[in-house]
C-alpha positions as CSV (number, residue, x, y, z in Angstrom):
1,X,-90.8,69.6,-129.9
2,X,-94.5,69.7,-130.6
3,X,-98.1,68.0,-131.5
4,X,-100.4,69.5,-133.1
5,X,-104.1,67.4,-132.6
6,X,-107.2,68.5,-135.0
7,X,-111.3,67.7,-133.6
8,X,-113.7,69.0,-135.4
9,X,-112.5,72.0,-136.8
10,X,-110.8,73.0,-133.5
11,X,-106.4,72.6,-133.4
12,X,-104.9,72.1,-130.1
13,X,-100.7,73.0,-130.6
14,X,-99.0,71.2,-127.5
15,X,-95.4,73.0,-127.4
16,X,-92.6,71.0,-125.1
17,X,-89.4,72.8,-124.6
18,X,-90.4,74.8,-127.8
19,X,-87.6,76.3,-129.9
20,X,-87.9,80.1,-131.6
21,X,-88.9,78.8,-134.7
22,X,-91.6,76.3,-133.7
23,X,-92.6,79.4,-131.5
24,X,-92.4,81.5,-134.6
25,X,-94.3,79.2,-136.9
26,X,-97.3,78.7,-134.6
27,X,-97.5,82.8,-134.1
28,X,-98.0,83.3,-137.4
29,X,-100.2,80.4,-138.2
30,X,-102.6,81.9,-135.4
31,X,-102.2,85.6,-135.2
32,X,-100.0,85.7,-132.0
33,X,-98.6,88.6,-131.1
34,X,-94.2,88.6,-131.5
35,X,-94.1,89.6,-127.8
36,X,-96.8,87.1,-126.4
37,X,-94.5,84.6,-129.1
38,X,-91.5,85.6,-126.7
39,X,-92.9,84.8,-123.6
40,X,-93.7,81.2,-125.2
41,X,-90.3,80.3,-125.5
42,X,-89.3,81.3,-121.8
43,X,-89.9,80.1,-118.6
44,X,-92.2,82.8,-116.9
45,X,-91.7,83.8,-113.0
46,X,-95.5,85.0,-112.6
47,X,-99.1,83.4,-113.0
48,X,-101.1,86.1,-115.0
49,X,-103.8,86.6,-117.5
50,X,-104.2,89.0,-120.5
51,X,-106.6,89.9,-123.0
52,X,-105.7,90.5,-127.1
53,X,-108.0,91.3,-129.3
54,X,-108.8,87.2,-130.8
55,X,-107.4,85.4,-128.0
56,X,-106.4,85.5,-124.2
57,X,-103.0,84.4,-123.0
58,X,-102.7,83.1,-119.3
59,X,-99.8,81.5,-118.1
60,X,-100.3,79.1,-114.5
61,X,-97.9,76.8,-112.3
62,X,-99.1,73.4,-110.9
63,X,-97.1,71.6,-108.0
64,X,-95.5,68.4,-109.2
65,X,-94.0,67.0,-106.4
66,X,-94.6,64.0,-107.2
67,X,-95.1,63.9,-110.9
68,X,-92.3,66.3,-111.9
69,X,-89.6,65.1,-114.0
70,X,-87.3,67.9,-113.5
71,X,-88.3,70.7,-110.6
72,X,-91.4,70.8,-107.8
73,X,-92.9,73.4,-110.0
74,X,-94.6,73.1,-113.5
75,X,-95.7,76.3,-116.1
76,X,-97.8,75.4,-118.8
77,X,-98.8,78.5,-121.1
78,X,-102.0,78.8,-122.9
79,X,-103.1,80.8,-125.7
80,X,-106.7,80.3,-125.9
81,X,-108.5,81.4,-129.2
82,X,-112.0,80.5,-130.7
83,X,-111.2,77.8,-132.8
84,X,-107.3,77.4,-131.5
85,X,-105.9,75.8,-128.4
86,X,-101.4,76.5,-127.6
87,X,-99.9,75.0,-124.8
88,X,-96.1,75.7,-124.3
89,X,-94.5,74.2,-121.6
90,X,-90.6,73.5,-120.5
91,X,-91.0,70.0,-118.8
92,X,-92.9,66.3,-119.7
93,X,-96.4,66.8,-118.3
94,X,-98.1,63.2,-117.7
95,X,-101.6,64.8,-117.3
96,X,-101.6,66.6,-120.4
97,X,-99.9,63.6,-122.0
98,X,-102.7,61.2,-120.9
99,X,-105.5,64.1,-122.1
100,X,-104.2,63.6,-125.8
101,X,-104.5,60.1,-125.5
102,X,-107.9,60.1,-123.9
103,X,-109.1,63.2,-127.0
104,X,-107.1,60.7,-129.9
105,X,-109.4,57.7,-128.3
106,X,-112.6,59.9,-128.3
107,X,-111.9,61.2,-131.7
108,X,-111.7,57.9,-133.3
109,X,-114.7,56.8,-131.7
110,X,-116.6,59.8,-132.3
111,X,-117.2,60.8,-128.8
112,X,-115.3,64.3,-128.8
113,X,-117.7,67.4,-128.8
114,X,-116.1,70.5,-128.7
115,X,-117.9,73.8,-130.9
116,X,-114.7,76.0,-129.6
117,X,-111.0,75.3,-127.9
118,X,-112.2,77.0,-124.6
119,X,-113.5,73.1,-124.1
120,X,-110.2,71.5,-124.3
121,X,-108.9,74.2,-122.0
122,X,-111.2,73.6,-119.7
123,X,-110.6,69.3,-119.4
124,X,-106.9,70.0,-119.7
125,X,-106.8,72.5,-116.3
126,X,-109.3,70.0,-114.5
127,X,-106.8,67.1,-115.5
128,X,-104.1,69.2,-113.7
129,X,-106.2,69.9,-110.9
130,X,-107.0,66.0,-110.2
131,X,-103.5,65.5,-110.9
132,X,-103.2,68.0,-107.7
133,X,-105.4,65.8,-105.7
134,X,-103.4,63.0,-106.7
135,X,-100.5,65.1,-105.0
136,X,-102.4,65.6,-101.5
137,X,-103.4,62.4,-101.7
138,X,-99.9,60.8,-101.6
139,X,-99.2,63.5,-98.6
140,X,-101.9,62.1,-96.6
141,X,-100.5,58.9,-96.8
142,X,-97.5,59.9,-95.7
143,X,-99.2,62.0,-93.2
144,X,-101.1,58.6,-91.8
145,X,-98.0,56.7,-92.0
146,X,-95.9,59.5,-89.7
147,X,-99.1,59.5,-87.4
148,X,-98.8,55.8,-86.6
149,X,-94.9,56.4,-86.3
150,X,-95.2,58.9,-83.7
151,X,-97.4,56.7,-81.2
152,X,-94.9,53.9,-81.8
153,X,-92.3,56.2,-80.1
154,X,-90.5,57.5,-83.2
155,X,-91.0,61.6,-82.2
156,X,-87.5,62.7,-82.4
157,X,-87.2,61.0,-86.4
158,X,-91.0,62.0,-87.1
159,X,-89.6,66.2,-86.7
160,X,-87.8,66.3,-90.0
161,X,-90.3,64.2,-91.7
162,X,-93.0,66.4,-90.9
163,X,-91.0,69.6,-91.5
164,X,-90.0,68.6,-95.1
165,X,-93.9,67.7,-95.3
166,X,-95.1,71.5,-94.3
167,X,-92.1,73.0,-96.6
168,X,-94.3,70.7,-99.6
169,X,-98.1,71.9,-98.8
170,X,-96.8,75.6,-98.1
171,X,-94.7,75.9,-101.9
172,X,-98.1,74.0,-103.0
173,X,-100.2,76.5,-101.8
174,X,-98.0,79.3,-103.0
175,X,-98.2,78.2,-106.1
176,X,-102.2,77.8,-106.9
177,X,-103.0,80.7,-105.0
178,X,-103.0,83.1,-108.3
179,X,-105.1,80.5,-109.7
180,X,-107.8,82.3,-107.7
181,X,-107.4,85.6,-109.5
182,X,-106.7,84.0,-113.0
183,X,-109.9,82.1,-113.1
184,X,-111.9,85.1,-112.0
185,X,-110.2,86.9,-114.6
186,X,-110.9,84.6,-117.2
187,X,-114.8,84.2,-116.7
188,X,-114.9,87.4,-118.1
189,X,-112.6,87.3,-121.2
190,X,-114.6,83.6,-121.6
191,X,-117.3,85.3,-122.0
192,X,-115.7,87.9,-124.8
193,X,-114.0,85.3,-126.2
194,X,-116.5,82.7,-126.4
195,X,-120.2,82.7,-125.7
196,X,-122.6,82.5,-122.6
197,X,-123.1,78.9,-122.3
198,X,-119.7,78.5,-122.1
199,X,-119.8,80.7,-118.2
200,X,-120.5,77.4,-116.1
201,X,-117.3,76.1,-117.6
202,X,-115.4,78.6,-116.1
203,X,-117.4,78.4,-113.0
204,X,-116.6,75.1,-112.6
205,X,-113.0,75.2,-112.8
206,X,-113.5,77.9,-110.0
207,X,-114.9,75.3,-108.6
208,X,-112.3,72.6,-109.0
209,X,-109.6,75.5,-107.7
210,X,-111.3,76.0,-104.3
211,X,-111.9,72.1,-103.6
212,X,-108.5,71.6,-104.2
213,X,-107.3,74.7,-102.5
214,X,-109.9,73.1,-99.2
215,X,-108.4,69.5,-99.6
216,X,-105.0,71.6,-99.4
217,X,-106.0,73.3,-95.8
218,X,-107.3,70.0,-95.2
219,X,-104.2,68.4,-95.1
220,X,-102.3,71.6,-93.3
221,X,-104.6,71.9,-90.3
222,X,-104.0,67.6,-90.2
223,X,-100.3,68.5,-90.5
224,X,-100.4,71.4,-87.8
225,X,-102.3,68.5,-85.4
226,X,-99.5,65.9,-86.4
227,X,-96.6,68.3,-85.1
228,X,-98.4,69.5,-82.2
229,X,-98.7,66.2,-80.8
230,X,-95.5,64.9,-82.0
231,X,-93.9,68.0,-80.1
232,X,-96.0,67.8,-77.3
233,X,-94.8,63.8,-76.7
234,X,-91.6,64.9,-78.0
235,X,-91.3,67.6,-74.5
236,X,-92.7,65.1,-72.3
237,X,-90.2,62.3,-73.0
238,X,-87.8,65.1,-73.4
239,X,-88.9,66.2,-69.4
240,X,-89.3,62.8,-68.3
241,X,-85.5,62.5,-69.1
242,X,-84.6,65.7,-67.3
243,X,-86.7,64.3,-64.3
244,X,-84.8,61.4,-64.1
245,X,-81.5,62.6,-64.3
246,X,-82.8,65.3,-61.9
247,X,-83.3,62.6,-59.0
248,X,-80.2,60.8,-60.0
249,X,-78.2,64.4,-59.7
250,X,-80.0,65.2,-56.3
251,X,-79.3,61.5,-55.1
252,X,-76.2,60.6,-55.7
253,X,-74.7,64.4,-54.7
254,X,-75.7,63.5,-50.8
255,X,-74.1,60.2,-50.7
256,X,-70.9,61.6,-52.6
257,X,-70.8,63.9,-50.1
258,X,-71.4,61.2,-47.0
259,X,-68.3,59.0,-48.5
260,X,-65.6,62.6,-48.8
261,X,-66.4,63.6,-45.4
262,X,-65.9,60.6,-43.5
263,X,-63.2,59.8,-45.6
264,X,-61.5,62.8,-44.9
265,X,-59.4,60.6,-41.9
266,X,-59.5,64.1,-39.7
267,X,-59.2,63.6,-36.1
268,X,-62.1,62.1,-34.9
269,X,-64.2,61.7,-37.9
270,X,-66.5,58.7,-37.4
271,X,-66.0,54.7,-38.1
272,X,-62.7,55.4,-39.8
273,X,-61.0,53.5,-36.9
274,X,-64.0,51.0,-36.6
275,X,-63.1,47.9,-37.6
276,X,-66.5,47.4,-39.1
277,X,-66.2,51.1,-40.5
278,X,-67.1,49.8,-43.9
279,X,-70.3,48.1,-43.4
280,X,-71.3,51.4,-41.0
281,X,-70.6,53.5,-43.7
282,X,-72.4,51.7,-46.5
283,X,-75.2,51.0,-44.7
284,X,-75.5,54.9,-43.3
285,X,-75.3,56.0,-47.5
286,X,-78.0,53.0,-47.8
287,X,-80.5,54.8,-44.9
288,X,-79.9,57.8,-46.9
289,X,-80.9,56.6,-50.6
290,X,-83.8,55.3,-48.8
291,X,-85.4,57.5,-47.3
292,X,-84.2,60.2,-50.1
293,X,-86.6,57.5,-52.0
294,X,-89.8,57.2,-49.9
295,X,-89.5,61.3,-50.0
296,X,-89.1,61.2,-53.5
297,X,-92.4,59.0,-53.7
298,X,-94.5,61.0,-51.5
299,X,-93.7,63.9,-53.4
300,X,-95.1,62.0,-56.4
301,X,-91.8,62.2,-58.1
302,X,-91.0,59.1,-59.1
């Protein structure tokens, strides 16, 4: 499937799940090379860029944990010529649905500018970016959210929460760390491609990547707080717990040991022929547990 928008002279092809002869069609309409064609139809495993001699082809993955119809990860593949924009991607992309809407809307009002397609390239990635922010944003919620759970006593439930939480930022990160590379990359072949004025463009989607790449340490280091706290309550209740069945161990072991040995009925073992031998021996297990308490509170135990 695929939709093919016209401004001004410059023709964006948006490519969903293309098939090999959409993928064919659209080579030949622009000059694409068969092998670049290829890669257009498949899913691609690494983020690169490369120069041909009319166009640059750079393939990129954006996080869509949240956004994602099918899978956590998203590839969108552009060939980026003069006067021709081709996206090819193998799942329903909202921000790049939206970024039609919004260029149909400009276009009949006679607000879209664009003298080459390195324009809609460049407010189709920063869509994609903010849709990333949109991403860390919803984590921070739920960041704020386990926060106030843990200091409401919820530790031991809060651990897989904010586990599943890391596993998200760290694949995030993964993935918009070639980003880095790419966009240095492609402020040169911009400048091939296009012309100079076009350079702050590409500067500020450098830009774009490292705020969102910030916000994302951002949110890590608050995560890395989170757990540390949650872990650190987690091993105090945890040796509270032991404490307390400490004492109770080292308490009742004494007075166990007080009722087997003068129940034991040996020759001469005390009160057992007392006919208030009872009440003796409870109240010597009672003088015990007492004082085993006022030691235990002058230790600062209890």
């Amino acid at each position: 499937m695929h939709a093919r928008h016209e401004y001004g002279g410059v023709t964006w092809i948006d490519l969903e799940s293309p098939g090999a002869l959409e993928v064919r069609q659209v080579a030949s309409e622009f000059g694409i090379a068969e092998h670049v064609a290829e890669e257009l139809a498949i899913p691609s495993s690494r983020q690169r860029l490369e120069e041909y001699p009319g166009y640059t082809f750079v393939v990129m993955h954006f996080p869509a944990h949240k956004h994602s119809h099918i899978k956590r990860q998203q590839e969108i593949n552009f060939v980026i010529g003069p006067l021709f924009l081709v996206t090819a991607r193998y799942d329903t992309i909202d921000q790049l649905h939206k970024f039609s809407k919004v260029l149909e809307v400009n276009s009949v009002l006679g607000k879209q500018q664009a003298e080459h397609a390195g324009h809609f390239f460049f407010q189709a990635v920063r869509k994609l970016y903010e849709s990333i922010e949109h991403e860390l944003d919803s984590i921070k919620s739920e960041l704020l959210l386990i926060e106030e759970r843990i200091f409401n006593g919820r530790e031991v439930e809060m651990v897989e929460e904010l586990s599943g939480i890391a596993r998200t930022l760290l694949n995030l990160r993964q993935t918009i760390e070639p980003h880095r590379e790419i966009l240095r990359l492609l402020e040169g072949s911009g400048m091939r491609l296009f012309d100079e004025d076009f350079f702050p463009y590409l500067r500020a989607l450098s830009s774009e990547y490292y705020r969102v790449h910030n916000h994302v340490m951002r949110t890590t280091d608050f995560l890395h707080e989170l757990r540390e706290t949650n872990n650190s309550l987690l091993t105090t209740k945890q040796n509270e717990t032991m404490k307390i069945l400490t004492i109770m161990a080292f308490t009742t072991f004494p007075l166990a040991l007080i009722v087997a040995t003068l129940g034991a009925r040996a020759p001469g073992t005390p009160f057992v022929d007392s006919h208030n031998g009872f009440w003796l021996i409870l109240g010597t297990m009672l003088f015990v547990a007492t004082c085993m308490f006022l030691f235990f509170k002058h230790k600062k135990w209890l």
